[in-house]
Each structure stands twice: as structure tokens, then as C-alpha cells.
MIDOSE-1310 file (N, C-alpha, C; in nm, 2 decimals, decimal comma, always signed):
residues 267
xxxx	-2,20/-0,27/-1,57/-2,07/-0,33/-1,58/-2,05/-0,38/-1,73; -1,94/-0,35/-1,78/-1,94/-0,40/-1,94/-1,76/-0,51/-1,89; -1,74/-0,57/-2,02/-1,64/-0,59/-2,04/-1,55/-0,59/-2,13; -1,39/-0,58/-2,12/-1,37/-0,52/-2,28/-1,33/-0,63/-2,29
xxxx	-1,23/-0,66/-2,46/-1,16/-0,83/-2,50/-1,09/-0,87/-2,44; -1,10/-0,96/-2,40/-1,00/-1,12/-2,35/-1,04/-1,08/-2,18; -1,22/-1,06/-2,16/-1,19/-1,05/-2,01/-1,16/-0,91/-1,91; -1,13/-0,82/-2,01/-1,05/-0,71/-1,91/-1,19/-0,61/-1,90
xxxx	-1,18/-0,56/-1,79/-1,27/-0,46/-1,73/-1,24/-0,33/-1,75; -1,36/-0,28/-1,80/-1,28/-0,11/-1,88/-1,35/+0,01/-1,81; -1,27/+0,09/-1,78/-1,32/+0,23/-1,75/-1,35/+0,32/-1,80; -1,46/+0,39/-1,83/-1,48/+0,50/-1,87/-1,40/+0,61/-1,88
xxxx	-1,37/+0,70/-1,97/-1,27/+0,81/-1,95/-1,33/+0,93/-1,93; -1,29/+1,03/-1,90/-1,34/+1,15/-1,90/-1,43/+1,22/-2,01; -1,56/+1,30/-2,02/-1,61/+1,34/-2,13/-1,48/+1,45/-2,24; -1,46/+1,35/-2,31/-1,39/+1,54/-2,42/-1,24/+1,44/-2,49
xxxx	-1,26/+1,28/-2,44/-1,15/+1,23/-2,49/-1,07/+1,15/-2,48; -0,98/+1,11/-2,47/-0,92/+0,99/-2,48/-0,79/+0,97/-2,36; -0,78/+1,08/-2,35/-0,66/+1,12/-2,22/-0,70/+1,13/-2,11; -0,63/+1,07/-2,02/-0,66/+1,14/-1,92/-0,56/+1,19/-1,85
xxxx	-0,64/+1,36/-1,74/-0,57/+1,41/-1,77/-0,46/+1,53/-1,85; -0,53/+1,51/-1,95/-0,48/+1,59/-2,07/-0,35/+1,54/-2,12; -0,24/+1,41/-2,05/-0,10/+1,40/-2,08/-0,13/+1,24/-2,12; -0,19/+1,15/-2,04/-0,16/+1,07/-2,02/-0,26/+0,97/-2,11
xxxx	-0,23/+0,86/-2,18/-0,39/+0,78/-2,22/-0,31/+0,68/-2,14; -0,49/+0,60/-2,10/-0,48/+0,48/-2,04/-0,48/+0,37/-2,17; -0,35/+0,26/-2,18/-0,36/+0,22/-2,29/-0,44/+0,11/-2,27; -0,34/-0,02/-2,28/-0,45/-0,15/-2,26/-0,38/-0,23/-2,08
xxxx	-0,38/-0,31/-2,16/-0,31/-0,44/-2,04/-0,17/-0,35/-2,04; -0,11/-0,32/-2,11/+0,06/-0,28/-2,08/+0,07/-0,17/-1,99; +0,07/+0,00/-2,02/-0,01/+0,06/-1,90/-0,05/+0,02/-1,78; -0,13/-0,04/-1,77/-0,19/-0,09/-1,66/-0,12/-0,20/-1,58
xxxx	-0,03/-0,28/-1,67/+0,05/-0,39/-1,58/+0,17/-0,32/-1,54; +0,19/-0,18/-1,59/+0,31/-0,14/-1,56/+0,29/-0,04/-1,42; +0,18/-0,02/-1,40/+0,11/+0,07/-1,30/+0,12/-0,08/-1,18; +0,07/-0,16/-1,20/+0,05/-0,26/-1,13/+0,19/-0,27/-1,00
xxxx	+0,29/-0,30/-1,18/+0,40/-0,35/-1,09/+0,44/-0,19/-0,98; +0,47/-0,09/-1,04/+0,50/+0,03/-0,96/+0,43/+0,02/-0,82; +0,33/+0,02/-0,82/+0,24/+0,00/-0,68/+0,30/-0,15/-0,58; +0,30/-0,23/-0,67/+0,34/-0,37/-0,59/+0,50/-0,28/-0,54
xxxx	+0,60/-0,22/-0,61/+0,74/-0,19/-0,58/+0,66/-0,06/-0,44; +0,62/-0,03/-0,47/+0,57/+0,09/-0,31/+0,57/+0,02/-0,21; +0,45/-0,04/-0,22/+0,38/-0,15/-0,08/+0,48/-0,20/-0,02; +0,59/-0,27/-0,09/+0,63/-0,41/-0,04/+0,76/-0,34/+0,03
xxxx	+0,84/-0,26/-0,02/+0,95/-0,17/+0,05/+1,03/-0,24/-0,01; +1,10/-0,34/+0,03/+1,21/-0,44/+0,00/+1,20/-0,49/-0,11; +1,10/-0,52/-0,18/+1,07/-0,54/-0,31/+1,12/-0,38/-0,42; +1,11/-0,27/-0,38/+1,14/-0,21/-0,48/+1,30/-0,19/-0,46
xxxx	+1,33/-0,24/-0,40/+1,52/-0,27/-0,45/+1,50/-0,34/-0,63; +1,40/-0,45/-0,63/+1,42/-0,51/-0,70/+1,33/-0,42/-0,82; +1,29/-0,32/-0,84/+1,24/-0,26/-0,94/+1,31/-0,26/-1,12; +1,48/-0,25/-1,06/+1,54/-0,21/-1,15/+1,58/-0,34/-1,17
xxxx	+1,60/-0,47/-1,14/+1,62/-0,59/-1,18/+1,53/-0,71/-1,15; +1,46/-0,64/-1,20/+1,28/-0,72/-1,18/+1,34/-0,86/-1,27; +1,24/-1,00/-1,15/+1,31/-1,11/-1,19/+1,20/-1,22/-1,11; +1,19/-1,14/-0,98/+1,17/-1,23/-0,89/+0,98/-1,24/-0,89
xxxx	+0,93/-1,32/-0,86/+0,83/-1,34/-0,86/+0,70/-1,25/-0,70; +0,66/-1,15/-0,78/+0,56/-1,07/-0,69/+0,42/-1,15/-0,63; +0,44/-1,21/-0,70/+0,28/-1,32/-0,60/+0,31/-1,45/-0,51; +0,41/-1,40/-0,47/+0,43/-1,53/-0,40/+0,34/-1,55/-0,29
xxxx	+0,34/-1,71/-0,27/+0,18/-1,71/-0,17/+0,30/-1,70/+0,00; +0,20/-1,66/+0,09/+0,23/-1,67/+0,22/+0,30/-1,81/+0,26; +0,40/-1,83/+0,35/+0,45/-1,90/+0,46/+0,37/-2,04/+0,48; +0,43/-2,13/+0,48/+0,32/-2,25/+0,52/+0,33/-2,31/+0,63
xxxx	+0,38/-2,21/+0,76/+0,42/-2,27/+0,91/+0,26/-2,23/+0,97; +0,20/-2,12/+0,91/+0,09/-2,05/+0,99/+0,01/-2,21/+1,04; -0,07/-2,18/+1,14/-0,20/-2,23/+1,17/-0,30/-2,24/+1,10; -0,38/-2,34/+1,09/-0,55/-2,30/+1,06/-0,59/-2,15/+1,08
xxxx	-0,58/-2,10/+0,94/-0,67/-2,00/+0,94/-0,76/-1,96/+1,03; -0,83/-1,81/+1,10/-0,91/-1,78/+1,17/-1,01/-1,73/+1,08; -1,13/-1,81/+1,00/-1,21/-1,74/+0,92/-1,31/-1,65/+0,96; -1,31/-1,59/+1,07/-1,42/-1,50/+1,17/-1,36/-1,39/+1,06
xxxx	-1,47/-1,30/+1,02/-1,53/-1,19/+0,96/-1,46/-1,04/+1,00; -1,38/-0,96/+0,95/-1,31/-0,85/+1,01/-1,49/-0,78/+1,05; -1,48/-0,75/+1,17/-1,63/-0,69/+1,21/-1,55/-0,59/+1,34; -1,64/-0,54/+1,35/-1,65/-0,43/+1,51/-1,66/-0,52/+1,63
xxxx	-1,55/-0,48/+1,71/-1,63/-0,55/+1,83/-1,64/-0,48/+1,94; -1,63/-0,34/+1,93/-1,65/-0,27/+2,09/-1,52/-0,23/+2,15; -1,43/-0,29/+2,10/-1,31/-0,27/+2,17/-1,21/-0,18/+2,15; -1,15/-0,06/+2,23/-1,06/+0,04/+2,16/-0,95/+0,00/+2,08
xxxx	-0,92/+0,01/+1,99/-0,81/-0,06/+1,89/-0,69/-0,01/+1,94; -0,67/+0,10/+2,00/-0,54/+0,18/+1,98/-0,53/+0,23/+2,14; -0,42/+0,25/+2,18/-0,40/+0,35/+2,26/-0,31/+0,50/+2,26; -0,27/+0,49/+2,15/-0,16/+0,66/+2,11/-0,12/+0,66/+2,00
xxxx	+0,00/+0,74/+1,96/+0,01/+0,72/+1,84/+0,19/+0,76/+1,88; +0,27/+0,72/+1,74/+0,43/+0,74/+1,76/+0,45/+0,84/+1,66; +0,47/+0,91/+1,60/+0,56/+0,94/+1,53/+0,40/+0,97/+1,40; +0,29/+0,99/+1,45/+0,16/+1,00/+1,34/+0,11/+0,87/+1,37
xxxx	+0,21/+0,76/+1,43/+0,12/+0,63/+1,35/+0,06/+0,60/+1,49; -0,04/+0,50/+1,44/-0,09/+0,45/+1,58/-0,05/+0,32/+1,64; -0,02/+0,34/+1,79/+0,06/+0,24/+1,85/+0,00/+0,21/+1,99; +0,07/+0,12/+2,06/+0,01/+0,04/+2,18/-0,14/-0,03/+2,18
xxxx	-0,12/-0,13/+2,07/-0,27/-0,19/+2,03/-0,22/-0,32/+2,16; -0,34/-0,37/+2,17/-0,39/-0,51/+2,25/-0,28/-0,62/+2,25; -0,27/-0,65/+2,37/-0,18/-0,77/+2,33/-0,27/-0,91/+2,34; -0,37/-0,89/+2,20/-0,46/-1,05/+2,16/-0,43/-1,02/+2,00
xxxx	-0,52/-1,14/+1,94/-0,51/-1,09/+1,80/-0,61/-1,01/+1,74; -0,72/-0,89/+1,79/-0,74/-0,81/+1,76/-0,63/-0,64/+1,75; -0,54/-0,72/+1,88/-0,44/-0,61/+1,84/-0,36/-0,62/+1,74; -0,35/-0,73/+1,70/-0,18/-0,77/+1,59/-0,25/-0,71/+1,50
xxxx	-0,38/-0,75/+1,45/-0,48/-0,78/+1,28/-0,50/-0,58/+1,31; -0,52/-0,49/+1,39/-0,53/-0,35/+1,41/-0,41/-0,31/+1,32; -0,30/-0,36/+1,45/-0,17/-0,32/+1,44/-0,12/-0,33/+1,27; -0,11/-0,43/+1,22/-0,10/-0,46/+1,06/-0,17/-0,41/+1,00
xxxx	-0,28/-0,39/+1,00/-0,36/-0,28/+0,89/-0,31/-0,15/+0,88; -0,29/-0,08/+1,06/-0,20/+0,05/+1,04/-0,10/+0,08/+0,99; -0,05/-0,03/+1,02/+0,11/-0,05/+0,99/+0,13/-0,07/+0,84; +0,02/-0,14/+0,73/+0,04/-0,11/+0,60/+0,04/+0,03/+0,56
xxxx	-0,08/+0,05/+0,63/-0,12/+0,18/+0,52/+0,02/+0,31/+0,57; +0,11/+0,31/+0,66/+0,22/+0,37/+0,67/+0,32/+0,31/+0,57; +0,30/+0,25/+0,56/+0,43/+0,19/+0,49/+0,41/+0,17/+0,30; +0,27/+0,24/+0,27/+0,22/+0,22/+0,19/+0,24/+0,36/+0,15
xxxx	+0,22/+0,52/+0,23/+0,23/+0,62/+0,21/+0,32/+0,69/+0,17; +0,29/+0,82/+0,12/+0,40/+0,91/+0,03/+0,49/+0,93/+0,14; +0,50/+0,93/+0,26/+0,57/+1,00/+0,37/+0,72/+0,86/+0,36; +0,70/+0,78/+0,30/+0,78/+0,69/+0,28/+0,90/+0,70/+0,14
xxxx	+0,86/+0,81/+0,11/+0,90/+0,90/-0,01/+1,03/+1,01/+0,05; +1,03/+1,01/+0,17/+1,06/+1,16/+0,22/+1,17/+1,10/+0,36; +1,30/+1,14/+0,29/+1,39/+1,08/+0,42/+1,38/+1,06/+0,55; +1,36/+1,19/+0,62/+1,31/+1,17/+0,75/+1,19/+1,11/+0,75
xxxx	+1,07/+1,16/+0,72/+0,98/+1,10/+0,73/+0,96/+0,91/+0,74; +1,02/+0,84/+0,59/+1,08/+0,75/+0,65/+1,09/+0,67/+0,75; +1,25/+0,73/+0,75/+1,31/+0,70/+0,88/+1,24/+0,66/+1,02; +1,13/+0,74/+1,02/+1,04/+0,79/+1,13/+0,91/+0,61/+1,14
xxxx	+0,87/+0,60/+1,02/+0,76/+0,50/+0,97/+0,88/+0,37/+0,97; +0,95/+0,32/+0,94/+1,05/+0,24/+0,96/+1,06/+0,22/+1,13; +1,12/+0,33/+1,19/+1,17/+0,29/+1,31/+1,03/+0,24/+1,40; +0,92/+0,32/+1,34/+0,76/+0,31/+1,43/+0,73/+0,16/+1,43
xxxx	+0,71/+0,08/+1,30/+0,65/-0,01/+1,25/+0,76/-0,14/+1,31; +0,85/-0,12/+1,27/+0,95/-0,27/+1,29/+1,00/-0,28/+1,40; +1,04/-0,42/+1,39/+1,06/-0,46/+1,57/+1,28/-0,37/+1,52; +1,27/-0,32/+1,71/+1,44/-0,31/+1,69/+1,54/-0,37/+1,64
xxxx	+1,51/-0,52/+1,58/+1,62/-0,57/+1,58/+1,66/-0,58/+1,40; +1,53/-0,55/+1,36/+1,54/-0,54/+1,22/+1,54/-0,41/+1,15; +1,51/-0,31/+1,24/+1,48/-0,18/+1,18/+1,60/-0,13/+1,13; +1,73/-0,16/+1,17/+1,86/-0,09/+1,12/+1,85/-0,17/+0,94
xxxx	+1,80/-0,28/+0,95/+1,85/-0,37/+0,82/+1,75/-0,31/+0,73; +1,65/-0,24/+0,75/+1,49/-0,19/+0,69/+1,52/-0,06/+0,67; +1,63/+0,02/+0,72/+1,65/+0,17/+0,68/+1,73/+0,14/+0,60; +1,83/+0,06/+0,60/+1,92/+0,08/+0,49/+1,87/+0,05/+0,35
xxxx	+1,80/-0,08/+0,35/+1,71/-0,16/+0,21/+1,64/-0,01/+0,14; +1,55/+0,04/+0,28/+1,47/+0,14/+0,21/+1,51/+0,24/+0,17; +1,61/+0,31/+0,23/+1,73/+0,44/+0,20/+1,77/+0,39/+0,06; +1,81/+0,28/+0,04/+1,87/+0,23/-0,13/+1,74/+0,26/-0,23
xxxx	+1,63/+0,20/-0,17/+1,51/+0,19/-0,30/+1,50/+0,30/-0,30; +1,42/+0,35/-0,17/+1,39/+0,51/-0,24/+1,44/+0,63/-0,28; +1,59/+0,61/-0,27/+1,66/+0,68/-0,33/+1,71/+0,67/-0,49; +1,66/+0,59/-0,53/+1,68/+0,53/-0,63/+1,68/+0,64/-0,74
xxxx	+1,71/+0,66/-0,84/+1,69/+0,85/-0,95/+1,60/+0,74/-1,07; +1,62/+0,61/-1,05/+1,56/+0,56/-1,18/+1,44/+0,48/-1,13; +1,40/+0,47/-1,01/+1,30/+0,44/-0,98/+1,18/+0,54/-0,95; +1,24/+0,64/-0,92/+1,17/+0,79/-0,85/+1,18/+0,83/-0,99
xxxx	+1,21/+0,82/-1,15/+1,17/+0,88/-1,26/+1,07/+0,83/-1,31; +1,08/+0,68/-1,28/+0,97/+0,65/-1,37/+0,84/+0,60/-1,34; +0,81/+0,67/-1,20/+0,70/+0,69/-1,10/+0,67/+0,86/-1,18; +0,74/+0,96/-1,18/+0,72/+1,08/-1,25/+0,78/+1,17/-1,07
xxxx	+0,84/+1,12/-1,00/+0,89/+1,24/-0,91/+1,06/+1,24/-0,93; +1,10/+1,34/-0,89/+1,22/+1,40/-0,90/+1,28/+1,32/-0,82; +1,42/+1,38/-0,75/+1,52/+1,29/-0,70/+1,50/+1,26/-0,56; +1,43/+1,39/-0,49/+1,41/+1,41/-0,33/+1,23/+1,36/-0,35
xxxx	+1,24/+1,30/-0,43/+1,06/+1,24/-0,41/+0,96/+1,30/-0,42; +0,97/+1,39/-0,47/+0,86/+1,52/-0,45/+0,81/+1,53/-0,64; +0,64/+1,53/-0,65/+0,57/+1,56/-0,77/+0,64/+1,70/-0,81; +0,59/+1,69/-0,96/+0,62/+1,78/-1,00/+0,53/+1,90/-0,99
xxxx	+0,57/+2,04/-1,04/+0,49/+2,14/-1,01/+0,35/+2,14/-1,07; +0,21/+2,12/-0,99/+0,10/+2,15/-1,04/+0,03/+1,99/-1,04; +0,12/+1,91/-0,97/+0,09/+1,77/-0,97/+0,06/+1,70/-0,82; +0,00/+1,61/-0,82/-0,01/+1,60/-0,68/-0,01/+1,44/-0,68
xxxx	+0,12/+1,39/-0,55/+0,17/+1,24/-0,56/+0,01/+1,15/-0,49; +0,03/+1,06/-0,49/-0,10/+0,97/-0,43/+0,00/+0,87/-0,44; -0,03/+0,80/-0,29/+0,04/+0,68/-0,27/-0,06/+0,65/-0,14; -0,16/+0,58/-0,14/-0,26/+0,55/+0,01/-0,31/+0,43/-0,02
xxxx	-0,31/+0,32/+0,10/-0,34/+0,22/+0,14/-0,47/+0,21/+0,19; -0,61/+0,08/+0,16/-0,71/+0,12/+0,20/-0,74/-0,04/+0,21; -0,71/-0,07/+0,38/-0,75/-0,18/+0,45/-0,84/-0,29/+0,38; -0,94/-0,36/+0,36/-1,04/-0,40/+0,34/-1,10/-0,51/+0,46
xxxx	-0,99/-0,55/+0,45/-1,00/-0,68/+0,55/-0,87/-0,74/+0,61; -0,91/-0,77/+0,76/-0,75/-0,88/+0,83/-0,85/-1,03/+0,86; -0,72/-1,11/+0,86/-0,76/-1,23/+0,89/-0,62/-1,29/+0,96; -0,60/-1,34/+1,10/-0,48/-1,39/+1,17/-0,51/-1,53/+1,17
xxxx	-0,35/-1,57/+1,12/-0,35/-1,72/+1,03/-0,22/-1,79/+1,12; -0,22/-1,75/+1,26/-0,15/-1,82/+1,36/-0,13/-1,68/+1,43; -0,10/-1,69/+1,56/-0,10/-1,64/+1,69/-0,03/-1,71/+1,82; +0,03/-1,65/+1,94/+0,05/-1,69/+1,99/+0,13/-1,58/+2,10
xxxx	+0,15/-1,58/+2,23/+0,15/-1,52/+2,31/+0,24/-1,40/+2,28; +0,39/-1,45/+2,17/+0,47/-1,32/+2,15/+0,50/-1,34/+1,95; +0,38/-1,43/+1,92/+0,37/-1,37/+1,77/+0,24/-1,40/+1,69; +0,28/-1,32/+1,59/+0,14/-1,37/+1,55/+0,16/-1,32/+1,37
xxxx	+0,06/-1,39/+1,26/+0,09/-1,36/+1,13/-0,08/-1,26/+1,13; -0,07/-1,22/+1,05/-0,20/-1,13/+0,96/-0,16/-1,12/+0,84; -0,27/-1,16/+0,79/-0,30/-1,11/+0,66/-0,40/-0,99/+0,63; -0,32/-0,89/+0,56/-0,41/-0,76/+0,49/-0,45/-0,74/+0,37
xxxx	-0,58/-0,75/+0,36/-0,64/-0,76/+0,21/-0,69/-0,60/+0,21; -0,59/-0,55/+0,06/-0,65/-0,41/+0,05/-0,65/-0,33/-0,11; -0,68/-0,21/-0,12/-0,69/-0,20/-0,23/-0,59/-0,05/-0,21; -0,52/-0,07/-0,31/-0,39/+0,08/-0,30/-0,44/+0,15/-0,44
xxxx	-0,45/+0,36/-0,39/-0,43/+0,41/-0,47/-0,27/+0,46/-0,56; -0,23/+0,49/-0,67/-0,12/+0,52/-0,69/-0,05/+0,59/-0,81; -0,02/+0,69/-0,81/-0,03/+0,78/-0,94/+0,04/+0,94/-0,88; +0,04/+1,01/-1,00/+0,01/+1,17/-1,04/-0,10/+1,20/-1,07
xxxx	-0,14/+1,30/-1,00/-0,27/+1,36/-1,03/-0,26/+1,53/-1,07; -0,28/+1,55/-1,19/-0,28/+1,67/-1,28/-0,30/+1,67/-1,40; -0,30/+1,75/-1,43/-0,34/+1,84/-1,58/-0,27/+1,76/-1,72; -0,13/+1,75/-1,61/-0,03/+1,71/-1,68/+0,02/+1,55/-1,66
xxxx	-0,02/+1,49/-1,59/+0,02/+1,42/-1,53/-0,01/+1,31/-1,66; +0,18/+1,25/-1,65/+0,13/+1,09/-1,72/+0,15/+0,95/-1,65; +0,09/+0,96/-1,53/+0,05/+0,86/-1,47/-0,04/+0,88/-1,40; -0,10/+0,85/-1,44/-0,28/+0,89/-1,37/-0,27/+0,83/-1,27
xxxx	-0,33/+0,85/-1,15/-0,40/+0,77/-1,05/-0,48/+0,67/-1,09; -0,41/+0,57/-1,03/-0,51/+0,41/-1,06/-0,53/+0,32/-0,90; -0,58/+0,21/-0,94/-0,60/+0,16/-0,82/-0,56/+0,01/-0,83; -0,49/-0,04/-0,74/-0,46/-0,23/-0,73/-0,51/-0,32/-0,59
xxxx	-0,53/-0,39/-0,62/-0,49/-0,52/-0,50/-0,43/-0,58/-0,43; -0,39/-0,59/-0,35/-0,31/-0,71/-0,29/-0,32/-0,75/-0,17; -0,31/-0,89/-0,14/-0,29/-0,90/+0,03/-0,11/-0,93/+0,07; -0,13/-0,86/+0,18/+0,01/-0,87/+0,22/+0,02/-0,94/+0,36
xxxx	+0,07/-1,03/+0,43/+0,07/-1,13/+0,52/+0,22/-1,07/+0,59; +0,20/-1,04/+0,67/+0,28/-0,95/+0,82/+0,28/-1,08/+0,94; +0,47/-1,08/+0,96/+0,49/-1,18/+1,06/+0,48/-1,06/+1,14; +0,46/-1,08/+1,30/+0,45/-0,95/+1,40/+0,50/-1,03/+1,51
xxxx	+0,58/-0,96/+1,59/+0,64/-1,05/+1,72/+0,56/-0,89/+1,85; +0,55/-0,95/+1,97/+0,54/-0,87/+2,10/+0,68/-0,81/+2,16; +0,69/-0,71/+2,16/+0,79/-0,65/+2,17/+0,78/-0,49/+2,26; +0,81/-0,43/+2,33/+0,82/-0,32/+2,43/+0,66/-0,33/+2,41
xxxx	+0,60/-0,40/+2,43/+0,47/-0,40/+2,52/+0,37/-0,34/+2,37; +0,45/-0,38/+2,25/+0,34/-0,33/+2,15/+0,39/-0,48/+2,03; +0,30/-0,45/+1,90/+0,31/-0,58/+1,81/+0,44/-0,48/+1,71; +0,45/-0,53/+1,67/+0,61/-0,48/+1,56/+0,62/-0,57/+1,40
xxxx	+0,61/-0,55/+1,37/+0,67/-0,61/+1,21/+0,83/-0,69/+1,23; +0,83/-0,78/+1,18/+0,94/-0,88/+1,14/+0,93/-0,90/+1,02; +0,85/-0,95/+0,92/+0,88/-0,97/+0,82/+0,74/-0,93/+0,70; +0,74/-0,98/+0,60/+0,63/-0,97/+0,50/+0,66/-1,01/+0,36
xxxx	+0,52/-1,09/+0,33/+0,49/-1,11/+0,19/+0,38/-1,07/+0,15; +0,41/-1,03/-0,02/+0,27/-1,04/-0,07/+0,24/-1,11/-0,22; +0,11/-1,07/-0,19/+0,07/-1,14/-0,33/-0,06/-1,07/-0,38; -0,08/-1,04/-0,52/-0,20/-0,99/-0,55/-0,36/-1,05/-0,51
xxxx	-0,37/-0,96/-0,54/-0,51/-1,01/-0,51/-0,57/-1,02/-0,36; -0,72/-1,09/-0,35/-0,85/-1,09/-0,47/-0,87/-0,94/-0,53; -0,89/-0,97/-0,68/-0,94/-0,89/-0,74/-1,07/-0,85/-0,80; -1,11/-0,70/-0,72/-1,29/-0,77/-0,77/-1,29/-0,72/-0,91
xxxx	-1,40/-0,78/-1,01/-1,43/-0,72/-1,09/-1,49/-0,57/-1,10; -1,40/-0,46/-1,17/-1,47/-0,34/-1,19/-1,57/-0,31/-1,30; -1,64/-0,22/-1,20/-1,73/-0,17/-1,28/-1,72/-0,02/-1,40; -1,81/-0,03/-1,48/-1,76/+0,07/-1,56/-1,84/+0,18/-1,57
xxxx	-1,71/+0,29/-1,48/-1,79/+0,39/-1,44/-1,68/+0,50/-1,50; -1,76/+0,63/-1,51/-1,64/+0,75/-1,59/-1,53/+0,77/-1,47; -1,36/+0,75/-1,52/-1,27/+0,83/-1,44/-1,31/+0,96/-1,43; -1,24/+1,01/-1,29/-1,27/+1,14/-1,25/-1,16/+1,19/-1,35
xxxx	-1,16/+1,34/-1,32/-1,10/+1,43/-1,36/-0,98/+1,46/-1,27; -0,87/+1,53/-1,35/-0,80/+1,57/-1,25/-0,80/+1,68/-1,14; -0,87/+1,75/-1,19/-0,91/+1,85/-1,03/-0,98/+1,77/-0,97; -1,09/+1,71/-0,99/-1,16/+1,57/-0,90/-1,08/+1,52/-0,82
xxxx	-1,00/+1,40/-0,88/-0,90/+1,37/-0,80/-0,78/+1,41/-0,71; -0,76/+1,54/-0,73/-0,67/+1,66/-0,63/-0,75/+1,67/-0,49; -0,89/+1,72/-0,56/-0,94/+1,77/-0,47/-1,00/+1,63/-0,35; -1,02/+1,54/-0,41/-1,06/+1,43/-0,33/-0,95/+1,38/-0,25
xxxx	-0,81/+1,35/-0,28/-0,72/+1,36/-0,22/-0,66/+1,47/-0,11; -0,67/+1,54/-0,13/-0,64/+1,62/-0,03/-0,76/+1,69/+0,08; -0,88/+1,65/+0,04/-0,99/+1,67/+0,11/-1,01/+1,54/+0,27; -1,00/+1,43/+0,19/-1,02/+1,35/+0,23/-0,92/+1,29/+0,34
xxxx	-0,91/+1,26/+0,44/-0,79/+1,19/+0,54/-0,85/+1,06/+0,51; -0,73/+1,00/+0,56/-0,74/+0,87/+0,61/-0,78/+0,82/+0,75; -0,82/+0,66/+0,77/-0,86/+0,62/+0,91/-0,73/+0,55/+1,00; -0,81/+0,54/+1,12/-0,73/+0,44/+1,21/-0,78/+0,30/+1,21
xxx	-0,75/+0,20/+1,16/-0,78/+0,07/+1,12/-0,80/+0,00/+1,26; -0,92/-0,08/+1,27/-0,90/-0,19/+1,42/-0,98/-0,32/+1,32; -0,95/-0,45/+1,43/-1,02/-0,53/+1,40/-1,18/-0,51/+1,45
């Protein structure tokens, strides 16, 4: 583990040079805060309205109605997390707070994915995830952001959201930890502590795949006999310290991407 000035944690680049990628150099802090914010505008949905009139403050801390914290350890406990799936995602979790803290993890990393890029598709992760009464108010917010021509340029996809030729999008959520910070028969909050990948990956690509932080805190109400989304905030962080190891290459990261699937999250 090295560190570079003022603190910052540096990554190795590829053998042969300074690019990565062949398009793109990773610069310093600017680069990388700018990667930052792009990922935070993905995650949050309703937050990337505000991409193009960035103002508002992205770290806001969680709600201060929750309960005393549940500091019990995200662990295994034996119990089936899930019982089907809707539309890809997984649904009819528990009605305790092993189901809400499941339910929220799944429900990030959908809402966190490229398929949220893609109208119908969307549509589909919207209607799955939120309770009925807010999903109409959640397609329109998201229909506005991700339609956006100047938000979708300066991520590097076209207008219908799609990479460019020879490029490959990465937009994936990766759980680490839940913790439910109030509960109760028909709601309950969680918090999702995770680490997001987010970028172009190619030859050409000038946004490299990078990776961020954040926890995001999910109000969830009981609803047709499953947990649902009502609301959310986030805030960065914790962020661990990285180590300094060589970025991959870009066929590395194609191929790791599209090799690799994703999980079904439980408490």
C-alpha cells in the first residue's frame, strides 16, 4: 500500500503507460471526483435530475426518526432470503427484518444497473422495486434523468443509452453490508453499505471503469405481501483505504464483466 500527496491512494496503471485504456489518463483528484459524482447521479435515480444543476448536497446523512440502530453483523443465518423473482429481480422476501435488509440490497443493485439505462427495462425495475403509490412519481423523475442527451454524453453513451461500438457499459452494485435502523410491522429503514463499479470499458474508452462508495438508507413499507421502496438517501462512504495494485487492462475488464454474474443478496 503506498500513498500519493495530500493523502490520496494511488493505483497502479497498466504496464506500457500512462493511459488507460489507450484513450483515457487517470488524472488526479479532478478525474476521479468527477467519476465520483457520475456514479453518485446513477445510484441515487432522483438525484441525477440534478446532474445538470448540481447544487444540492450528495452526502446528506440519513433521517433522524430511525430507532437505535441494530448493530448485529450482516451474517448467514440459514434462512431462504427470497422466494421468486419479478421481472429478473428478486421478490417475496420475509416479512421480518431479515427480509427488508435482503429486500434493499436487491433492490439497490437493480436500481444501480445498466438495465436502468434502457426504457423498458426501466420501467420494469421501477415498477418491481417501489411501493404503487410512488412508482408513477419514480417513472416520470427517471424517464426525465435518463433521458437526459447531456447526461448520457458525458457518461460517454449515446442518446438511447447504449456504449459505443467496441465499448462495454459497467454500471453494477456490490452489497457489502445491511444494517436495519428501525422496523416495525409494516415498515422498516435499512441501510446499504456498498461499493459501485462505473465506467466504459475499451480500447477506446475515456472513462475507465472505476469504483466508489456509498451507503444508501431505504425507507421500505409492507405492501402486497412483499417490502417495496418509499424513499432514499445517500451518503458516501465508509471508504476503505486502497491498495496499490496494477489496473487491469481493458480486455481484462470486458472479459471480467461479462464473465462474471451477479448475486442474490440476503441478510
Amino acid at each position: 500500500m503506498s500513498l500519493g500527496d495530500e493523502g490520496q491512494t494511488r493505483t497502479r496503471l497498466p504496464d506500457g503507460g500512462s493511459d488507460v485504456y489507450g484513450g483515457a489518463r487517470r488524472g488526479g483528484r479532478t478525474s476521479s471526483r468527477s467519476l465520483v459524482t457520475v456514479v453518485g447521479v446513477v445510484v441515487l435515480l432522483i438525484a441525477a435530475i440534478a446532474f445538470a444543476n448540481r447544487g444540492g448536497d450528495d452526502s446528506s446523512s440519513t433521517s433522524g426518526t430511525a430507532d437505535k440502530p441494530n448493530s448485529a453483523p450482516t451474517a448467514a443465518s440459514g434462512t431462504k432470503p427470497v422466494q421468486g423473482r419479478t421481472a429478473g429481480i428478486p421478490t417475496g422476501y420475509a416479512h421480518d427484518q431479515q427480509g427488508a435488509q435482503s429486500a434493499a440490497a436487491n433492490y439497490a443493485v437493480a436500481l444501480g444497473s445498466t438495465g436502468m439505462f434502457t426504457e423498458s427495462t426501466r420501467h420494469q425495475i421501477v415498477n418491481t422495486v417501489y411501493a404503487p403509490d410512488v412508482a408513477a412519481t419514480r417513472l416520470s423523475a427517471t424517464d426525465s434523468a435518463y433521458s437526459n442527451e447531456k447526461f448520457l454524453t458525458n457518461i460517454g453513451l449515446d442518446k438511447n443509452g447504449s456504449a459505443p461500438s467496441g465499448q462495454t457499459f459497467v454500471s453494477r452494485i456490490i452489497p457489502v453490508g445491511t444494517k436495519t435502523t428501525s422496523s416495525s410491522a409494516t415498515a422498516a429503514t435499512v441501510e446499504v453499505w456498498y461499493t459501485s463499479l462505473f465506467g466504459l470499458s475499451g480500447v477506446s474508452s475515456t472513462n475507465p471503469v472505476s469504483e466508489s462508495w456509498y451507503t444508501t438508507t431505504y425507507q421500505l413499507k409492507w405492501v402486497g405481501n412483499d417490502w417495496k421502496v418509499t424513499d432514499f438517501q445517500q451518503k458516501d462512504g465508509p471508504v476503505p483505504v486502497g491498495r496499490d495494485q496494477k489496473a487491469s487492462t481493458a480486455d481484462d475488464m470486458t472479459k471480467a464483466v461479462e464473465e462474471y454474474g451477479g448475486f442474490t443478496y440476503a441478510r
